[in-house]
N, C-alpha and C positions, 0 to 999 in steps of 0.2 A: 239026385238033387237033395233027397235029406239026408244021406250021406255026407254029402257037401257042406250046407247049414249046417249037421252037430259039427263038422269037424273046424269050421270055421267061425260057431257061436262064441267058444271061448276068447277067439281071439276078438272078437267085437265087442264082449263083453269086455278085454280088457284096456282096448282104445277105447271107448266108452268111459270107461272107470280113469283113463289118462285124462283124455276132455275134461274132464267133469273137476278133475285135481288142478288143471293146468285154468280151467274158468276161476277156482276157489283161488289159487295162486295169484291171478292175472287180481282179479277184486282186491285180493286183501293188499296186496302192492300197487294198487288201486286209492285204495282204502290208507297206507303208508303216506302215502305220496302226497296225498288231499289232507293229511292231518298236518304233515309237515307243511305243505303250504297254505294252511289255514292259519291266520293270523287270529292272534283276541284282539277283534276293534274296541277301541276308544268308544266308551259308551255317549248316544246320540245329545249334544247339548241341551235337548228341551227335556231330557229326561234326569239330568243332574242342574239345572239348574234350580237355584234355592230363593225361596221368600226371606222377609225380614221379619222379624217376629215383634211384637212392640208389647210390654209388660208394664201393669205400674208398681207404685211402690212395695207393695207387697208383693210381685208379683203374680198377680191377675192379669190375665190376655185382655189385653186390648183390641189388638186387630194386627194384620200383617201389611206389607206392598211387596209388591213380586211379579214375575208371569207364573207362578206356579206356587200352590199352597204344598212346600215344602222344604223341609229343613233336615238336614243331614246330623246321623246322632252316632256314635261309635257305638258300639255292640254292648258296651259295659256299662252303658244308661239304659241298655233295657234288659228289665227282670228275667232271669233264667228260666222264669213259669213262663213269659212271653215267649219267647224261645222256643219254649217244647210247643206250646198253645199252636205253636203258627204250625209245626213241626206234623205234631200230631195232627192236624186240618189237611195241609198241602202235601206233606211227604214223609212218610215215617220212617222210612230206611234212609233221612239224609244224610247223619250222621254216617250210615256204612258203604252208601252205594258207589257208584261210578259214574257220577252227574247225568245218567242218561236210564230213560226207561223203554227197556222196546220193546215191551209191549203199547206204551204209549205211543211209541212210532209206529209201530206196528199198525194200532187204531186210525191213528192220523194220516197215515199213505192211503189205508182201505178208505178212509173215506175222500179223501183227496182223488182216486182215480174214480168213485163211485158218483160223486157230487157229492156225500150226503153232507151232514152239516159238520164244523169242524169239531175235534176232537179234546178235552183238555186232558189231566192225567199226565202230565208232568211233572219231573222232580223240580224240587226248588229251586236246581242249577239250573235246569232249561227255561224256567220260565223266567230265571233271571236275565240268563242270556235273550230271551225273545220281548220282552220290554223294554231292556237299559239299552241293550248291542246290536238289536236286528230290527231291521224292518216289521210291520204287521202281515205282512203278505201271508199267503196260504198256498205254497206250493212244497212239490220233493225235493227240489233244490234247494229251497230256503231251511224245510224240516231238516234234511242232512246234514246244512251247514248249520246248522243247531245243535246236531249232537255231538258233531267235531269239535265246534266251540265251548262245548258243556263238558265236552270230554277231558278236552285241554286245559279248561279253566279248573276243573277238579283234582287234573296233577301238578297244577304249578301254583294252586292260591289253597288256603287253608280253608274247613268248610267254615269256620267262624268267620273269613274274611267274606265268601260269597253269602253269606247269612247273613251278613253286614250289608252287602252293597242291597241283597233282596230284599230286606227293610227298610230301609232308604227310599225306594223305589217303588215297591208293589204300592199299587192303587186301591184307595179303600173306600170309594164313594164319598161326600160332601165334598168334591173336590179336591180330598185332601191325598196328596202322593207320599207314603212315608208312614212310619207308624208314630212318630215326635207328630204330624199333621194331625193323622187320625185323633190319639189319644186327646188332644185340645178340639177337634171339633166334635167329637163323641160326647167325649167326659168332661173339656174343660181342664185338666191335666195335664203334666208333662210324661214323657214315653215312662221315665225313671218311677213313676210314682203311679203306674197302673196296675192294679189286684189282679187278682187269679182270675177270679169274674170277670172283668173286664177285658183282658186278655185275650182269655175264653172267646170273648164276644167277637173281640177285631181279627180275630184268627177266622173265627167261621165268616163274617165278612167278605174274606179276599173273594169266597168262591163265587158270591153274586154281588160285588158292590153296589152296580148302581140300581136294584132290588132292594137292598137292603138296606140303602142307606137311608131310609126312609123310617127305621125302627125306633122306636117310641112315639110317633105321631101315628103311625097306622097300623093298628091293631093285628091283622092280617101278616101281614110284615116280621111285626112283632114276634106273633105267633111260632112261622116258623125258622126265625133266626132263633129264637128260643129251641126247638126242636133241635137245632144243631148242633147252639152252645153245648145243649146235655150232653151228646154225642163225642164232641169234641173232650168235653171234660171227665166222660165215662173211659176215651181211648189216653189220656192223658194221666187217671191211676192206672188203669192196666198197664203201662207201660214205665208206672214208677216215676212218672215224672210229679204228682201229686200223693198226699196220702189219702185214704180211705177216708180220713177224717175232716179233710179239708173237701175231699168230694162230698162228702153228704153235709155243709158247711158252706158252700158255695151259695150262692143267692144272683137270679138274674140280674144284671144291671141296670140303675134307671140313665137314661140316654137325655144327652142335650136337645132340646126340640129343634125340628127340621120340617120343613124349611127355614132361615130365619127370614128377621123381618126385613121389609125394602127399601129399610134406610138406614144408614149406619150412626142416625143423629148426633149426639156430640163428641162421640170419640175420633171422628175424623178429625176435627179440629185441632184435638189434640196429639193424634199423627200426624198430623202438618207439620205444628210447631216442631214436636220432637227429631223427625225425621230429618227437617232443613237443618237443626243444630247438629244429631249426629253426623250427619256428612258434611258438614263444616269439622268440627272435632276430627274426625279420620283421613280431610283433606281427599274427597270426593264426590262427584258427582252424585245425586240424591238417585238418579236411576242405578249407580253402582252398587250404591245404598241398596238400593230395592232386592238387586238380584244377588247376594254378599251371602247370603244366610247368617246373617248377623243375626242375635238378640240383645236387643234394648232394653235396658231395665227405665223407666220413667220416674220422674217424683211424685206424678202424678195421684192421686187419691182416687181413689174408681166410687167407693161407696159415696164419697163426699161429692162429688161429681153429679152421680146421680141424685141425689139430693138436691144439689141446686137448680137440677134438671126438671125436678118435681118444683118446684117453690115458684121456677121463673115462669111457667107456662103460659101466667094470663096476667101481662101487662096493661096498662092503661090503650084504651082503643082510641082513636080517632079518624072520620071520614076522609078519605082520600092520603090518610098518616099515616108509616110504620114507624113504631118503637120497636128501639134496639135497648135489649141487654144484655151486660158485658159483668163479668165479675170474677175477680182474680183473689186467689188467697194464698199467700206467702211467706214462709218460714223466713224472722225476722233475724239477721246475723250467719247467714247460710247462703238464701237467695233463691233456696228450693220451690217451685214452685208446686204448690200440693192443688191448686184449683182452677181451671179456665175455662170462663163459660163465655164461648164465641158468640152466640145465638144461638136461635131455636130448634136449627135443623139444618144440618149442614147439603142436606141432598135440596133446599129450595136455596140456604144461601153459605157459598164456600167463603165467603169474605168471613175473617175472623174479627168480632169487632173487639174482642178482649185486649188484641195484641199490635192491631192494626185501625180502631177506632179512633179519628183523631176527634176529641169532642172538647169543647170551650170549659176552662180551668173555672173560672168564677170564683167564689168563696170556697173553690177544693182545697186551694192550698194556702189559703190563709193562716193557721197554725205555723206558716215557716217563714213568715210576713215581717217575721224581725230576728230570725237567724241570719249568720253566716255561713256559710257553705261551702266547701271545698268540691270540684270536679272528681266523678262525672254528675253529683247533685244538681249542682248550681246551672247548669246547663238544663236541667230537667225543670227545675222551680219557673227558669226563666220563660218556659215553653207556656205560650195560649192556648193550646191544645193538646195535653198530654194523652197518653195512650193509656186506660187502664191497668195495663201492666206495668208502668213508669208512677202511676200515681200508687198502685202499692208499695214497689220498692223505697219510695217516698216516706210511707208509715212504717214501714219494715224497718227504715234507719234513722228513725223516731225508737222506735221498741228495741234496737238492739245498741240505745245510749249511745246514736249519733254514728255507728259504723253502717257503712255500705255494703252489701253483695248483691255481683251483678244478678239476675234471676237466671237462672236454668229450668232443662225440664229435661237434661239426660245425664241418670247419673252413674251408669254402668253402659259400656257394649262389649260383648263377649261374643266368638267366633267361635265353633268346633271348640267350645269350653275354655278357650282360653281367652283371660279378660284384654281385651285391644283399647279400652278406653276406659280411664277411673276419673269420675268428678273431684276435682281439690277446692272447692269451693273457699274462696276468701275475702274476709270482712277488712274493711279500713276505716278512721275514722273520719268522717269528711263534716262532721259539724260538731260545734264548740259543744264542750263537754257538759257544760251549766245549761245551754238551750237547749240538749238534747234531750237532757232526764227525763224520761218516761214516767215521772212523777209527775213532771209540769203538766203533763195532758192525765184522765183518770184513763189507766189501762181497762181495755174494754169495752169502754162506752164508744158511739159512737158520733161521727159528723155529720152533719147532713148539710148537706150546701148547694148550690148552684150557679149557673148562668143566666140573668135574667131573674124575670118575679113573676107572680099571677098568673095572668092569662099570656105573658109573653116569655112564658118561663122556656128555656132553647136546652137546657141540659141538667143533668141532676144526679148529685153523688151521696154516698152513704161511705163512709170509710172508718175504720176503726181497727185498733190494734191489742195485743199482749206482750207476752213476752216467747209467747208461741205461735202467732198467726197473725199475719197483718192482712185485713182485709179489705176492698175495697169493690163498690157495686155502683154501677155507672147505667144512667137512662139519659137517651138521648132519640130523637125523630127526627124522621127525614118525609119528602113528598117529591113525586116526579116532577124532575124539572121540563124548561118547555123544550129539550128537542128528545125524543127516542131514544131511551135507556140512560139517561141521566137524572139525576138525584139533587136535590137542596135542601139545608136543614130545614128544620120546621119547629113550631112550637111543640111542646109536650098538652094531652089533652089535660085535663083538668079533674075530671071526672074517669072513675076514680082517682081519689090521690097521688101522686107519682112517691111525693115524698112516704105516704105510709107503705106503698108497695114498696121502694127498695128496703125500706126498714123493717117491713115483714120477711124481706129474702136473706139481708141480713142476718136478724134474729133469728131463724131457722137454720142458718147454716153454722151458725155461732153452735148454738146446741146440737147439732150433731156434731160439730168438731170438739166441743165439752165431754160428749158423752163417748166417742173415740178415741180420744185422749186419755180418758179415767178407767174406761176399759183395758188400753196398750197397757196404761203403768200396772194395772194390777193383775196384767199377764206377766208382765215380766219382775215383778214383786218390788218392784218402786214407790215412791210414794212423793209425789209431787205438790206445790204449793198450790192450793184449787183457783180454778180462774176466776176471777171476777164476774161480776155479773154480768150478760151476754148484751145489755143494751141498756139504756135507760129510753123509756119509748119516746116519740116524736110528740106531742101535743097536736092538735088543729088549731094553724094557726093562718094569720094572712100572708106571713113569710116562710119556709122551707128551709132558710140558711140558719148558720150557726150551731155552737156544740149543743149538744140535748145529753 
């Protein structure tokens, strides 16, 4: 019998050793078979779908609409330190590898058949592929078809292209998907204009977003996403992608606070307006708007905004009364609108009363009481109830000697960087050239006037112009009317003054737009004729109307 075994070992040993070649064969033609019918899917729509981004005039973030806080940026908006930063953090051999790490599969099967918990240690390919292209599930089948797909996207797309689509995409906590998302909710920045440091930071990020996104509000947090950055930026000279001097140069970043706050007060109002005109402009729908990944450039003034934010907060009170105020400020001979103050808070009330306030003319527009007027003016004079944005445009073509422009509030939109929409703003003259001279009235100063008198006073304006800002500040009340959820004007209270309050809002926003103004020119080395003086004040008197 062991005669028999040695003489027959050899030959077991080499069907054995066949088996075993014909199993490895059978797999990898297995293994052929499944890569060629393995398709790159279309990556899933809620994972490429893009927000709108809404900017003002200098562009400052305002806020976005969207189903998703993100926006799509080419590879060449973001810094080559961002680049390695992310590199260095998630995959350092991306640049050489084979979109697949198996030892990371390796990890991910053992725990997959053990239960334990799942596995990361992905290259940048897989994990692109396992966010944009695949389900979240957690199974062998899904892993394997992950690396088929990381495999194939590695020989048929460039790694700058799948580096593109993984920044795009990876998730970096405050809700923001993208690193164009991140960068403005971290920093307030655009992707293009993020530092080493910064970088640094959103790179160490991916590995615990929603941990981390909590850095700079909590200490702890803080602490060790700081631990990381250093890490991240110690493998980041080692690897040449920094110098030595820039690594000991580095400084941790200060972070935008987070949470923010639970209302989005008056900038919504002015995503309204802007939003309804760019999708009018582009000839679509405002939800197409939303999800376009459009950015809007606004006329809007952000500093100046908040400013009047501050001025307006404590109107005249009265029992069972709300006072509404409105106040609009507009570049005269252009039509740009630089100021809209809807109301107080848009999360108690989305009705804009700037732009949508129908409030009783009175002595508003008495100054035009013996013009003529050419359309679309004359149309607007004839109105009993103008909208404060109608009654600046009004003073605007007062200050720009008689020419009209209709107002705007969008005056760029640009797509994937290229501009889809440019403002041509244009002036014409619609009133007689002798009634218009903005010498007839003192530039500057302003009007005060109303509807009604004393104690039955129903509305009340402050309006006044240059040759750079026509501005106009509108108070008017309302009270419940008698059935559920209806409204009727009301008198304004008395106490305090209505008329010194708009004049005080005025007068403040007059001087920050003086001192905005003399700043711009003597940034960009101009030197402009100074404004006039920013009011001449109201008197106490027993009437409220007339120039002051």
């Amino acid at each position: 019998m062991r005669t028999r075994l040695r003489r027959t070992r050899g030959r077991r040993l080499r069907r054995l050793c066949y088996a075993f070649l014909a199993l490895i064969a059978v797999l990898c033609a297995a293994a052929v078979v499944a890569y060629r019918l393995t398709p790159i899917p279309q990556p899933h729509p809620e994972t490429v779908a893009q927000s709108t981004v809404f900017l003002d005039a200098d562009g400052a973030y305002l806020g976005r609409r969207g189903p998703a806080d993100r926006q799509d940026v080419p590879l060449s908006a973001v810094p080559r330190h961002v680049q390695d930063a992310v590199i260095a953090a998630e995959n350092r051999s991306f640049r050489t590898d084979s979109g697949v790490s198996p030892r990371a599969i390796a990890r991910a099967a053992l725990a997959t058949l053990t239960g334990g918990d799942p596995q990361g240690g992905s290259t940048i390919t897989q994990q692109y592929v396992k966010n944009a292209l695949l389900t979240p599930e957690h199974s062998l089948s899904r892993k394997a078809r992950e690396a088929l797909i990381a495999i194939k996207l590695d020989r048929t797309r460039s790694k700058d292209e799948i580096l593109q689509g993984y920044l795009n995409t990876v998730y970096f906590g405050r809700g923001a998907a993208g690193i164009q998302s991140a960068a403005r909710n971290y920093f307030g920045v655009d992707a293009r204009n993020l530092t080493v440091a910064q970088g640094a930071a959103l790179a160490s990020i991916i590995n615990i977003p929603s941990y981390y996104e909590k850095a700079g509000s909590d200490a702890k947090v803080t602490a060790k996403l700081k631990h990381r950055w250093e890490w991240v930026l110690d493998a980041m000279a080692a690897g040449g992608s920094i110098t030595k001097q820039l690594r000991a140069q580095a400084r941790f970043p200060a972070f935008r606070f987070y949470p923010p706050g639970g209302t989005d007060g008056q900038r919504q109002y002015l995503i309204d307006v802007a939003a309804k005109e760019a999708a009018d402009r582009l000839g679509i729908t405002e939800d197409q708007l939303a999800s376009g990944g459009y950015s809007v450039r606004t006329t809007f003034d952000l500093a100046l905004q908040d400013t009047t934010t501050q001025l307006a907060q404590n109107p005249p009170t009265g029992k069972g009364v709300r006072v509404h105020t409105a106040v609009v400020g507009m570049v005269p001979g252009d039509g740009a609108v630089r100021l809209l103050y809807g109301g107080s808070d848009y999360a108690r009330q989305p009705f804009n009363d700037a732009v949508s306030g129908a409030v009783e003319a009175g002595t508003a527009l008495e100054p035009f009481s013996r013009m003529t007027a050419d359309e679309p003016l004359r149309t607007l004079l004839k109105s009993a109830a103008p909208t404060p944005v109608n009654l600046a445009s009004a003073y605007a073509t007062l200050a720009a000697d008689g020419r009209y422009a209709a107002p705007y509030t969008v005056a760029r939109i640009t797509r994937a960087g290229r501009t889809v929409y440019q403002a041509r703003p244009h002036a014409r003259r619609v009133l007689d050239h002798g009634h218009a001279d903005p010498a007839s009235t003192p530039a500057g100063e302003f009007t005060t006037g109303g509807a009604g008198g004393g104690t039955t006073r129903r509305t009340l304006w402050t309006t006044g112009y240059d040759g750079r800002l026509a501005l106009a500040v509108a108070l008017f009340a309302d009270r419940a009317g008698g059935r559920n959820g209806t409204t009727v004007p009301a008198h304004l209270p008395n106490q305090p003054s209505p008329a010194a309050f708009t004049q005080s809002v005025a007068d403040g926003i007059w001087e920050a737009a003086t001192k905005d103004s003399a700043e711009h020119d003597a940034k960009d080395g101009t030197e402009q004729a100074p404004l006039p003086p920013a009011a001449v004040r109201t008197p106490a008197s027993a009437s409220d109307s007339g120039r002051r």
